[in-house]
C-alpha positions as CSV (number, residue, x, y, z in Angstrom):
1,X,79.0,67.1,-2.3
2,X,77.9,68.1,1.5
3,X,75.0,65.5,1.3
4,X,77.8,62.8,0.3
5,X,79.8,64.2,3.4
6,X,77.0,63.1,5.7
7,X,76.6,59.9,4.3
8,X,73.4,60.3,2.8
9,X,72.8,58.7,-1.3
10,X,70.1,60.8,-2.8
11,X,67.7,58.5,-4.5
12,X,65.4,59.6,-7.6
13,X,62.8,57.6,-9.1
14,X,61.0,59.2,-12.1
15,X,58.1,58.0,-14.2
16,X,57.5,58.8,-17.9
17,X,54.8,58.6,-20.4
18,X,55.5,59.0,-23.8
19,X,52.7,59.0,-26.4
20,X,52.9,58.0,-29.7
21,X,50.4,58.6,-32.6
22,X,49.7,57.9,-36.3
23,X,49.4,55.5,-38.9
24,X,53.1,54.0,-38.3
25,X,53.7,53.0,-35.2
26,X,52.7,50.1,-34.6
27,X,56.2,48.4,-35.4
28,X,57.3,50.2,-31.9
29,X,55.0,47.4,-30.6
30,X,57.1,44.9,-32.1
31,X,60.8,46.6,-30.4
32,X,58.3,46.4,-26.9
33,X,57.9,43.1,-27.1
34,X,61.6,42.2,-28.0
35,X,62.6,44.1,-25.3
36,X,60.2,42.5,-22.6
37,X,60.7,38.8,-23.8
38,X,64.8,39.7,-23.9
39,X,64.6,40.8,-19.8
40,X,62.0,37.3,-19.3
41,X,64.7,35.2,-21.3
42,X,67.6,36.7,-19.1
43,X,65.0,36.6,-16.0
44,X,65.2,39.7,-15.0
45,X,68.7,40.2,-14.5
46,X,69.5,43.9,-13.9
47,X,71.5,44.4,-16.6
48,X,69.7,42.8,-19.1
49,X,66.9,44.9,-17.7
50,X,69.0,48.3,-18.2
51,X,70.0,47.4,-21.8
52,X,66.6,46.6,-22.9
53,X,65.6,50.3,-21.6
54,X,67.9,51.7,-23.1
55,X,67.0,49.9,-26.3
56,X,63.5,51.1,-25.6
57,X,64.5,54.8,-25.2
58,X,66.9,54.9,-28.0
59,X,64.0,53.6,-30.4
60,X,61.6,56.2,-28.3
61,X,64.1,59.0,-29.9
62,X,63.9,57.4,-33.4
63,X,60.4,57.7,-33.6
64,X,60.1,61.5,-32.1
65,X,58.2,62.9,-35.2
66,X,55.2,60.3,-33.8
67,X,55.4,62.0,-30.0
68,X,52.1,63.6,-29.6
69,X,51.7,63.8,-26.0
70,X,53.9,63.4,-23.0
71,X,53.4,63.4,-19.0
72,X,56.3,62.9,-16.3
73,X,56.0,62.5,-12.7
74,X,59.0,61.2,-9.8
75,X,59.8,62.1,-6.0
76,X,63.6,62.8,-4.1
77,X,64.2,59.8,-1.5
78,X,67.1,60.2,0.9
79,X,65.9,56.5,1.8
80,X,66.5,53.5,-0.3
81,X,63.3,51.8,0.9
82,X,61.2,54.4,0.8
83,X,62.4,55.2,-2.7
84,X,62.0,51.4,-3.5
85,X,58.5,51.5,-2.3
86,X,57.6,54.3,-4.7
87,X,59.3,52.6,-7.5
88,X,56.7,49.1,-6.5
89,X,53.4,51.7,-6.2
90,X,54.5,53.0,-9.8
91,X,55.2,49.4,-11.3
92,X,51.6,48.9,-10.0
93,X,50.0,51.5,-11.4
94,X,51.4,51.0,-14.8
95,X,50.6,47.0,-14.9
96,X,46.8,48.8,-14.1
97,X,46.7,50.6,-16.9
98,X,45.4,49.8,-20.4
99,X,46.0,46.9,-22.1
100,X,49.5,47.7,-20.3
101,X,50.5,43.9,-19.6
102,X,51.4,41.3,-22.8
103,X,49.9,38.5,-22.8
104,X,52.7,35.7,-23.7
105,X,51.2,32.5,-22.7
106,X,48.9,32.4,-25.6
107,X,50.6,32.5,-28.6
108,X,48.0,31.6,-31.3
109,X,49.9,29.7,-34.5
110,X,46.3,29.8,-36.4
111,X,46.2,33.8,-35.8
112,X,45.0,35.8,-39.3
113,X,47.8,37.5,-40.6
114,X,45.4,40.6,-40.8
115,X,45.0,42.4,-37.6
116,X,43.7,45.6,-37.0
117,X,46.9,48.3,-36.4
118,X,46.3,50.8,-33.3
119,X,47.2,54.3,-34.3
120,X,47.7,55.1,-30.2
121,X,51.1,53.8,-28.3
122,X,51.8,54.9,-25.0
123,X,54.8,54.0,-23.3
124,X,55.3,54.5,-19.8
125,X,59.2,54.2,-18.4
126,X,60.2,53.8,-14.5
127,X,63.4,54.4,-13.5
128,X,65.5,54.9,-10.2
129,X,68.7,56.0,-9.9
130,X,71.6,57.8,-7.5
131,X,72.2,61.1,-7.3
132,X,71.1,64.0,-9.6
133,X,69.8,64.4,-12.9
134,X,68.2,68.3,-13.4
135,X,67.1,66.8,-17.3
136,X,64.8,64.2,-15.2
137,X,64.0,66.7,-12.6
138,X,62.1,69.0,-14.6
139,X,58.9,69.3,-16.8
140,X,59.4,67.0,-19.7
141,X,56.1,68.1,-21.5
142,X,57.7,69.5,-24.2
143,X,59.9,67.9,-27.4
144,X,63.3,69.1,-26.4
145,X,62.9,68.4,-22.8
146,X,62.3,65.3,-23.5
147,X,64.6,64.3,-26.0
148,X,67.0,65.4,-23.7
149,X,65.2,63.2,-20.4
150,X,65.6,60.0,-22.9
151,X,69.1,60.8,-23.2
152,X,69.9,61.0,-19.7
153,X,68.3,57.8,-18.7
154,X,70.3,56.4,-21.3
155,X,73.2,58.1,-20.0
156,X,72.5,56.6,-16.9
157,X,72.3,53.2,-17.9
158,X,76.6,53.6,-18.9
159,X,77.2,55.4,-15.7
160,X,76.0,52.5,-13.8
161,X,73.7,54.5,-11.6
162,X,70.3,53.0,-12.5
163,X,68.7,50.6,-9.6
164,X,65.4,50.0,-11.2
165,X,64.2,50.3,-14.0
166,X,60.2,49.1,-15.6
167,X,58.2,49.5,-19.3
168,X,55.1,49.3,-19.8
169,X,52.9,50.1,-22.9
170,X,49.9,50.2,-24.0
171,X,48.2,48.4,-26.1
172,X,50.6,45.6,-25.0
173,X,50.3,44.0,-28.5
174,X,50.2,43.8,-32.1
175,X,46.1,43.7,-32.8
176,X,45.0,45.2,-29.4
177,X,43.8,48.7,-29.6
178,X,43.9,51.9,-27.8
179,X,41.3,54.2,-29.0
180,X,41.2,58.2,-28.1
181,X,38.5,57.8,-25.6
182,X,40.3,54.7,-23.8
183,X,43.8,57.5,-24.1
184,X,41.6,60.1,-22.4
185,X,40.4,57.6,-19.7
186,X,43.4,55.7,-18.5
187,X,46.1,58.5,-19.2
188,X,44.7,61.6,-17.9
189,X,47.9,63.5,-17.4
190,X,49.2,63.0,-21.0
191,X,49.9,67.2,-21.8
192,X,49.5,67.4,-26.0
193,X,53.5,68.4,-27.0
């Protein structure tokens, strides 16, 4: 309340990586992909954008008995372009990542219909929002911390406080890879749940 009495909008933007293991999830993959064509078809409109994440953290939550490792980082801006700056180094750093970035200008008719299933998903989510959100702002290395985390971003989303929002995952599609050695490598931080 006093920070809203000077005039100043508190600005959080929060990254999270959730990983997925086992024989069956590749199908996430296939709800990834959805997702990301939905927010290209709509062009990036913000609140196509927001409804895919949510889409993407709902399924995250359906899938919970797969979690198998889990990292979250995120800063307090009282500036929205410093805050938005963040948000752009984080996008960055994500797209860097790992087979993080689909590949949709190739789409191969002639594919085989056999492809070889990862058994490693990780899913990295961005978001930024106003005000404050202590089940964002906290360790969410654990199940229940962040079951509830996924539930507040969702929450979020029908509050209409969300101002940016990414995915990305890795591998970015259905008969790409991510081995345990390439996890170790390119998502250091990943704490086992």
């Amino acid at each position: 309340m006093f920070n809203r009495m000077l005039g100043k909008t508190r600005y959080v933007v929060c990254r999270i990586f959730v990983h997925l293991a086992g024989s069956d999830v590749a199908p996430i993959l296939g709800v990834l992909n959805d997702v990301a064509r939905y927010v290209i078809d709509n062009e990036g409109e913000m609140e196509a954008t927001s409804e895919g994440f949510v889409r993407v953290c709902e399924t995250l939550l359906q899938y919970d008995e797969y979690w198998t490792s889990a990292a979250n980082e995120g800063d307090v801006f009282w500036n929205e372009g410093e805050a938005g700056d963040y948000v752009n180094e984080l996008f960055t750093d994500s797209a860097q990542r790992y087979l993080s970035e689909p590949d949709y200008s190739s789409v191969d008719n002639n594919e085989p219909l056999s492809v070889p299933v990862t058994r490693n998903v990780v899913v990295m989510l961005t978001a930024a929002f106003e005000g404050e959100v202590p089940e964002l702002e906290t360790d969410l290395s654990n199940i229940q911390a962040l079951k509830e985390g996924l539930k507040a971003l969702i929450s979020l989303h029908y509050k209409n406080k969300i101002r940016a929002v990414q995915v990305h995952f890795s591998p970015a599609q259905l008969g790409d890879e991510l081995t345990n050695d390439q996890l170790l490598q390119h998502y250091p931080e990943l704490i086992p749940l």
